[in-house]
C-alpha angles and dihedrals in degrees: 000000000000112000119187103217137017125185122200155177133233102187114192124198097214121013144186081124134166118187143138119239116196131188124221101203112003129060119249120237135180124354130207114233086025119238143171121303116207124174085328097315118117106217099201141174122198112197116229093262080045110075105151133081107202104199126190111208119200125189089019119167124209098183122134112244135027116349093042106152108252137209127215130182135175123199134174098310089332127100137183152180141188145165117263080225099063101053108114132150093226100053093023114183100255118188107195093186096047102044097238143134132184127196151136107305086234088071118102105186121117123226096264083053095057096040095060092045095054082046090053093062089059094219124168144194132249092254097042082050093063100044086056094046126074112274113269115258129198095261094040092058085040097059093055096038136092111254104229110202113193147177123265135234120211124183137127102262117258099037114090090220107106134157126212125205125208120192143173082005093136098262138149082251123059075218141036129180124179120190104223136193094230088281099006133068119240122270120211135181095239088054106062095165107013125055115238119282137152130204130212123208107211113183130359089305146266113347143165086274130056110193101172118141119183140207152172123236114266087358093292116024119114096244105105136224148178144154129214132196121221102173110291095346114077124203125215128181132187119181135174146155126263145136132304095203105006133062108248108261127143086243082058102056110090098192126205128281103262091234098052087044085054088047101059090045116098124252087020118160124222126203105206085259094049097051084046097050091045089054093046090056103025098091089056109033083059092041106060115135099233092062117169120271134210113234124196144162128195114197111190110199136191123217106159122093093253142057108275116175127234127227115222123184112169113232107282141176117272094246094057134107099041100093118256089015097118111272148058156146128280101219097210099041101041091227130135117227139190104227099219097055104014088230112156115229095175148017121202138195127182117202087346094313140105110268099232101178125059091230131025145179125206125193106222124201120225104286097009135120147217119197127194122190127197139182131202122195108219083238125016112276126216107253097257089061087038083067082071094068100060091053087063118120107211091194087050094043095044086044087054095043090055098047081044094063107027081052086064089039098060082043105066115061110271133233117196120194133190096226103078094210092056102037087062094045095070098043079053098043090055097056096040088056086044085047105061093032105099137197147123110288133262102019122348125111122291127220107222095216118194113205115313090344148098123253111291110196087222094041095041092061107079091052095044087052101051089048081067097038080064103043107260106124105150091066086045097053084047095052091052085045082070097055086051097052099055094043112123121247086253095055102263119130117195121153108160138051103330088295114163105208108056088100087072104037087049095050081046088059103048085041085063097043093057087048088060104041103022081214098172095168082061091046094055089049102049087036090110096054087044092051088043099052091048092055092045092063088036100065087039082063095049095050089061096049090112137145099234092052096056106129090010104065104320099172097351121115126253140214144062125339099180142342101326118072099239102160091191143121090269116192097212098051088047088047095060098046090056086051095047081048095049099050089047095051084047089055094039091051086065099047100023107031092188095036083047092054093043095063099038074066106052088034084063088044097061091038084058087055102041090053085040085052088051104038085058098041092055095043079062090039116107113241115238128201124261138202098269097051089256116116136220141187113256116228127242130227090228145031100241094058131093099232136315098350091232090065074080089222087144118034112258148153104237116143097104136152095009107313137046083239106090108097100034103043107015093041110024152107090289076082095077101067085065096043089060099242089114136043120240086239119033118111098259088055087052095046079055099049099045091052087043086052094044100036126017108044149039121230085357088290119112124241122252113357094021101172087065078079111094103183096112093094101047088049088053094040081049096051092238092142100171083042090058087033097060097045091053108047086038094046092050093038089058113029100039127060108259093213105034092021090219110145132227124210096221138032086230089057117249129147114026129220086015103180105188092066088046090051092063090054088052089050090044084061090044094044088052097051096036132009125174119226120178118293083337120081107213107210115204095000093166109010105141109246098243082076091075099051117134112293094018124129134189126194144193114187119185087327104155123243122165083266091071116245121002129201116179122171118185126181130183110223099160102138078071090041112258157058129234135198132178116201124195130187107165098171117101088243104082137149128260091232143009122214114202119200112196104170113198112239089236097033089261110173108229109248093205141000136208113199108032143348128304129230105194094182086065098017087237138161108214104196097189118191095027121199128169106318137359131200118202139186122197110194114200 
C-alpha cells in the first residue's frame, strides 16, 4: 500500500566513502549528511568518523509487484539495490562484501553492531549447510524424493521404429505398447482415428494389490523385464526388439535416413528442401522389409502347494474384444488380423504351440510352468511375410539381442563404479541415448533425438559429448554432421521450435569434439560451416551495438532460448554463443593460424560486453535475503531486467511449465560460469550460487525441468563437493525411473525416455571421475567418499579426455592401511599435471604417500610433471 514517506539508514563499515543513491518510483528527499542532488541522483561523501547515510524517501510505494519503490546505490567498485519494502530493523539487508547495512533510520547500531547480531543467530546458507552435512548418498535422496515410474522404449539404435511400454501405470491393461515413429505414434490404415497400440492382460486382473517389480537385462541392457505376483502364480515378462529375417547384428541393422528420423521428432523445423526431400524418402525409409519386431515372453509359475491356473490373452488392439470392432484371432494360424485389411499385428504361441484361442486358462501344478510367446511386427505385416513370424526363435533372438548390446557396450570406454545403481545407470544411460540417435548405417549423419523430439543444438549436446567422453567418436562426429546439414547458407543453425541459440551450442560441440579427436583433416573440411557460423553471430552482434542498449544488451544477441517467447538479451542464449565462438577460434587456431586469432579476438570482445551487460544488470538487481542473514542480488535472466524477473520489479507473466522458476533459475545467468564468462569463483559466480542454493532450489536441485540448471560444474570446479553431491543423488533419485532407469523431462511427466536429461547425468558421472582444467586433469574431483571404503574399486578404462585415452584403477585397501590408484594416459597430448583426489570414508588425513604430493586441505595427489603412467599409496 502507498505509504507517503519512508526514512532510512545506509550503515558502511569503513568510509571514507563517495557514491550516488537513486530512487525508481518514488522521489528522493533530505539527506543526512546532505549531499548533491542531479536529475534525482543524490551525488554524497561520508567522512571516516561519518559512516551513515540517513535518506528521506517521499511517494514511496510498499506494495508487493511491479511499481515497488527501489533503491539503488553505487560505491567505490560496489553496487547495490534493494526494495524500499524490504527495509526492516529486525531483519535489516546486510552486504558482507560490500561492506554495507540497511536499515530503519531509527536505528542507531553501527555496522559492526548489526553484523554481530545477524552472527549471533547462527544462521546459514543452503550451501554452508551442506558443507557442514554428510555427503548425499543414493538411499538418503531417495528417501526424500519422489519415486517417477515411466514408461520404457525399446528399439535397435539407428531405426526410428521404436515401441514403449508402459506398465503398473495404473491402466485398464497390466500392459500397454505403443509402436511409435521415433516422437509419433504409428498410423496405420486400419486405425483411421487411433494410432496403432496393443495391450497385454497379466494375471487374473486389476485387484486391491499391485505386486510388479521391473528390470533391465543384466542390469542395463534394453531387453525388459518384469515379474508380477498374482497369489501363488508369478508372472514374469521379458520383451525386446530384433529382427524379423535377419539375425541382430550391428551390420544388420539398416537405420533410418537423418532427415526422415528429424522429421518424425516434435518441434522440428523444414526448410522447403528438407520437407521435399523427406517426402521424397519417407515411403521408403518406413517401408523396409526387415522391419523391427517386438519380442515377448509371458511365464506364468507356480509356486503354492497346490494347483493355481494361469490366465493367458495374446497382445491385442484396444478396440478388440468387443465382435465387428476391427480385429481378431485366426484360429489356425495363430495370427492376429485386422478384418478390414487382413493384415497380421501379432503371432502367438502358448507352450510351443499356436494359440489358437483369444483367452485361455491353464491349470498349473505346484512348481510348474506355461509359457506364451508373442511377436509384433513394428507395422502389420501381409500374410506371406506374417509366415516369418512363426519361424522366430524367441531363446536365439533373445541370445542375439543380448551379444548385440553388451557388443556396444565393450566398445564404448567404461566407467565402474562401486556403487551398483549407479554403475548400471551409466551402461543404461549410454544406450538409451544409441537407441534414440538415428541415422543410416554405417556412415550417414545421425540425428541426436532427445525424448519425444527432434534434435535441439543446446539439448543435443550433452549426449553428443558424452559419445566422445566415452570414445565414440565416430557416432559423435555423425550426430554434429546433422547440425551441419541442416545450417543455413548465412551461418544460422535452428532446428527446433523457433528457438534462437542452437548456432553457439552447436560451435561449443564441435569445439569439444575437436578437443577430444584433434581431427584436423575434419576440421579442414567442416572449416566453412565453423567460419560461417562465427560471422553469423558476428554480424548479429554488430546489429545490436547501439546507444540506447548500453548497459541492456549493447553488442549481445536476442530471442528465444526455449518454450517461452522471451525476445530479450538473454544471458543464456549470449553465453553460449561466446562459447560456441571461443571453441571455434580454438579449432580454427590448429588448421587457420590468422582466422584462429581473429576470432579469439572477437570471441574476448563479446565476453567484455556479456560481463558489461551483467555487471550492469545485478547493480540494478534487488538484493534478497539469505540463510545466514547475509543478502545478495539475485540475478536476472536479461539484460534488460531489474533483477531475478519473479521479484516482480518489472510486471510479467512468469509462472510456466510448472514452477515460477523457469527464467530465473532454468534459464538464467547461472549459465555463465559454464560458459565460461565468469569465473567459478569470482565474486559475481558466487553472488549467483549462493542465490541458486537459497532460492531457487531444493535439495540444490531446480523445480520442474531441473536438468535446465546448470550449476553442477561450477560446484565441482569450486570444490564444493556436498553441494555437487546433493544436486546430483537428489536429481537421479527424482527425474529417472529407479527400477527400468528410463528419464522423464518434467515432474509432472511429460516426455518420456528424455535423453537429454539423461545425458547430464551422464556428464555429471563423467564430471565427478575426470574433469579437465587447463593444462591440469583432475581425477575423481566430486566422487562421494563412501566410494573409497575398504574393498571398493573404481575404474576408468579407454574413456577420452583432451588429453587423448585415459585408464584409472582405484582400489580401497584400508584395513591394511592404504589406497592405490594407477593412472595411464598413453596418447602424446598429456597434461602437465594429474591431481588425484582420494577422500577418506571417514575424512581421515594420509600419513604418508608414495607417487606424488599431497595436498591434505583438498586430500589430493598432485602428480607434476606427468608422462605416460603413474602409481600412487596413500597410507591413512
Amino acid at each position: 500500500m502507498p505509504v507517503a514517506v519512508n526514512r532510512i539508514a545506509l550503515v558502511y563499515e569503513q568510509p571514507p566513502i563517495k557514491g550516488q543513491v537513486e530512487v525508481v518510483h518514488g522521489r528522493l528527499g533530505q539527506a543526512r549528511p546532505a549531499g548533491r542532488l542531479r536529475g534525482g541522483r543524490l551525488e554524497f561523501s561520508l567522512r571516516a568518523d561519518q559512516p551513515r547515510l540517513e535518506l528521506l524517501i517521499r511517494q514511496a510505494s510498499l506494495a508487493p509487484g511491479p511499481g515497488g519503490t527501489r533503491v539503488q546505490a553505487r560505491f567505490g567498485q560496489y553496487a547495490a539495490a534493494f526494495f524500499l519494502r524490504d527495509v526492516s530493523s529486525a531483519y535489516p539487508i546486510y552486504v558482507p562484501s560490500a561492506g554495507l547495512a540497511v536499515t530503519e533510520a531509527d536505528d542507531a547500531r553501527t555496522y559492526e553492531q548489526i553484523a554481530e547480531a545477524i552472527r549471533r543467530r547462527g544462521g546459514r546458507t543452503a550451501l554452508q549447510r551442506l558443507a557442514a552435512e554428510p555427503e548425499t548418498s543414493y538411499e538418503t535422496a531417495a528417501a526424500r524424493t519422489r519415486s517417477m515410474t515411466a514408461p520404457i522404449w525399446l528399439g535397435l539404435s539407428r531405426d526410428i521404429g521404436i515401441f514403449q511400454l508402459t506398465q503398473a501405470g495404473g491402466q485398464y491393461w497390466e500392459l500397454e505398447i505403443r509402436p511409435q515413429l521415433h516422437g509419433y505414434g504409428q498410423q496405420l490404415e486400419e486405425l483411421p482415428k487411433a494410432d496403432a497400440g496393443y495391450r497385454l492382460a497379466i494375471g487374473r486382473g486389476i485387484s486391491c494389490v499391485r505386486r510388479t517389480r521391473r528390470w533391465l537385462d543384466q542390469g542395463c541392457l534394453p531387453i525388459y523385464h518384469s515379474a508380477v505376483d498374482d497369489g501363488d502364480v508369478r508372472y514374469e515378462l521379458t520383451a525386446f526388439v530384433t529382427l524379423p529375417r535377419s539375425p541382430l547384428t550391428m551390420r544388420n541393422v539398416r537405420g533410418t535416413d537423418f532427415l526422415v528420423a528429424d522429421g518424425h521428432g516434435h518441434g522440428h523445423m523444414f526448410r522447403p528442401e528438407h520437407q521435399q526431400r523427406f517426402d521424397d524418402l519417407r515411403d521408403g525409409e518406413l517401408n523396409t522389409p526387415d522391419q523391427p519386431v517386438l519380442a515377448l515372453r509371458l511365464a506364468a509359475s507356480n509356486s503354492g502347494d497346490v494347483p493355481r491356473y494361469a490366465f493367458f490373452k495374446p497382445p491385442i488392439p484396444p478396440d478388440w474384444p468387443p465382435p465387428g470392432v476391427g480385429s481378431d484371432l485366426d484360429g489356425r494360424s495363430s495370427q492376429g488380423r485386422y478384418r478390414s485389411s487382413g493384415r497380421v499385428f501379432a503371432f502367438t504361441r502358448l507352450a510351443g504351440r499356436p494359440m489358437r484361442e483369444p483367452e485361455l486358462s491353464v491349470l498349473l501344478a505346484p512348481g510348474r510352468q506355461a509359457v506364451m510367446e508373442s511377436f509384433l511386427p513394428h507395422q502389420p505385416l501381409g500374410r506371406r511375410d506374417a509366415g516369418r513370424l512363426a519361424k522366430l526363435d524367441f531363446d536365439r533372438c533373445l541370445d542375439q539381442g543380448r551379444a548385440f548390446w553388451r557388443a556396444k557396450l565393450d566398445s564404448a570406454g567404461r566407467m565402474e563404479l562401486p556403487e551398483p545403481v549407479l554403475d548400471a545407470m551409466v551402461q543404461a544411460g549410454l544406450l538409451h541415448l544409441d537407441l534414440v540417435a538415428y541415422g543410416k548405417e554405417p556412415d550417414e549423419p545421425v540425428t541426436p533425438t532427445i525424448g519425444l523430439y527432434t534434435a535441439i543444438g543446446s539439448e543435443s549436446s550433452p549426449i553428443i559429448q558424452f559419445f566422445d567422453s566415452v570414445g565414440w567418436h565416430n557416432l559423435a562426429r555423425r550426430s554434429i554432421e546433422f547440425f551441419l546439414r541442416k545450417q543455413r547458407d548465412d551461418g544460422f543453425i535452428q532446428n527446433f521450435g523457433q528457438y534462437m541459440l542452437e548456432t553457439g551450442p552447436a560451435l561449443w560441440t564441435i569445439g569439444e569434439h575437436y578437443r577430444y579427436t584433434r581431427d584436423r583433416r575434419w576440421a579442414r573440411r567442416i572449416k566453412g560451416h565453423v567460419v560461417r557460423a562465427c560471422r553469423f553471430m558476428l554480424n548479429w552482434r554488430r546489429r545490436n551495438m547501439r546507444a540506447e542498449l548500453r548497459g541492456r544488451g549493447y553488442g549481445l544477441q536476442e530471442g528465444k532460448v526455449a518454450d517461452p517467447p522471451d525476445p530479450f538479451h538473454s544471458f543464456m542464449l549470449n553465453g553460449y554463443a561466446h562459447l560456441g565462438m571461443s571453441r571455434a577460434a580454438e579449432m580454427l587456431a590448429d588448421i587457420d593460424p590468422p582466422a584462429g586469432r581473429y576470432w579469439a579476438r572477437q570471441a574476448k570482445a563479446f565476453k567484455a560486453d556479456i560481463r558489461t551487460a551483467f555487471a550492469e544488470a545485478m547493480a540494478r538487481s534487488p538484493l534478497v535475503p539469505l540463510g545466514d542473514g547475509t543478502w545478495a542480488p539475485a540475478p536476472p535472466p536479461w539484460a534488460e531486467a531489474d533483477g531475478a524477473v519473479t521479484l516482480y520489479a518489472q510486471s510479467g507473466r512468469w509462472y510456466t511449465h510448472g514452477t515460477f522458476l523457469a527464467r530465473d533459475a532454468a534459464l538464467g545467468a547461472v549459465y555463465l560460469i559454464l560458459q565460461e564468462v565468469l569465473e567459478p569463483n569470482e565474486p559475481p559466480a558466487d553472488q549467483i550460487m549462493q542465490v541458486v542454493g537459497d532460492l531457487w532450489t531444493v535439495h540444490n536441485v531446480g523445480h520442474s525441468q531441473p536438468y535446465y540448471l546448470r550449476h553442477d560444474i561450477a560446484h565441482l570446479r569450486r570444490g564444493e563437493v556436498g553441494a555437487f553431491l546433493s544436486a546430483y543423488y537428489h536429481g537421479l533419485t527424482s527425474l529417472a525411473d529407479r527400477q527400468t532407469y528410463s528419464w522423464w523431462e518434467h515432474y509432472f511427466r511429460a516426455s518420456p525416455h528424455k535423453t537429454h536429461e539423461e545425458a547430464w547425468f551422464l556428464m555429471q558421472t563423467r564430471w565427478m571421475l575426470y574433469l579437465e582444467d587447463g593444462p591440469a586433469l583432475r581425477l575423481l574431483p566430486g566422487i562421494p567418499r563412501a566410494w573409497l571404503q575398504d574393498g571398493r574399486r573404481i575404474r576408468l578404462d579407454r574413456v577420452a579426455s583432451y588429453f587423448g585415452p585415459l585408464s584409472l584403477s582405484v582400489q580401497s585397501r584400508l584395513r591394511e592401511g592404504y589406497v592405490e590408484a594407477e593412472v595411464e594416459i598413453p596418447g602424446r597430448r598429456r597434461p602437465r599435471c594429474v591431481l588425484l583426489r582420494l577422500p577418506h570414508p571417514d575424512g581421515a588425513k594420509a600419513t604418508r604417500v608414495e607417487g606424488g604430493v599431497y595436498d591434505e586441505a583438498v586430500e589430493t595427489v598432485r602428480l607434476e610433471p606427468f608422462g605416460r603412467g603413474a602409481k600412487v599409496r596413500v597410507f591413512f
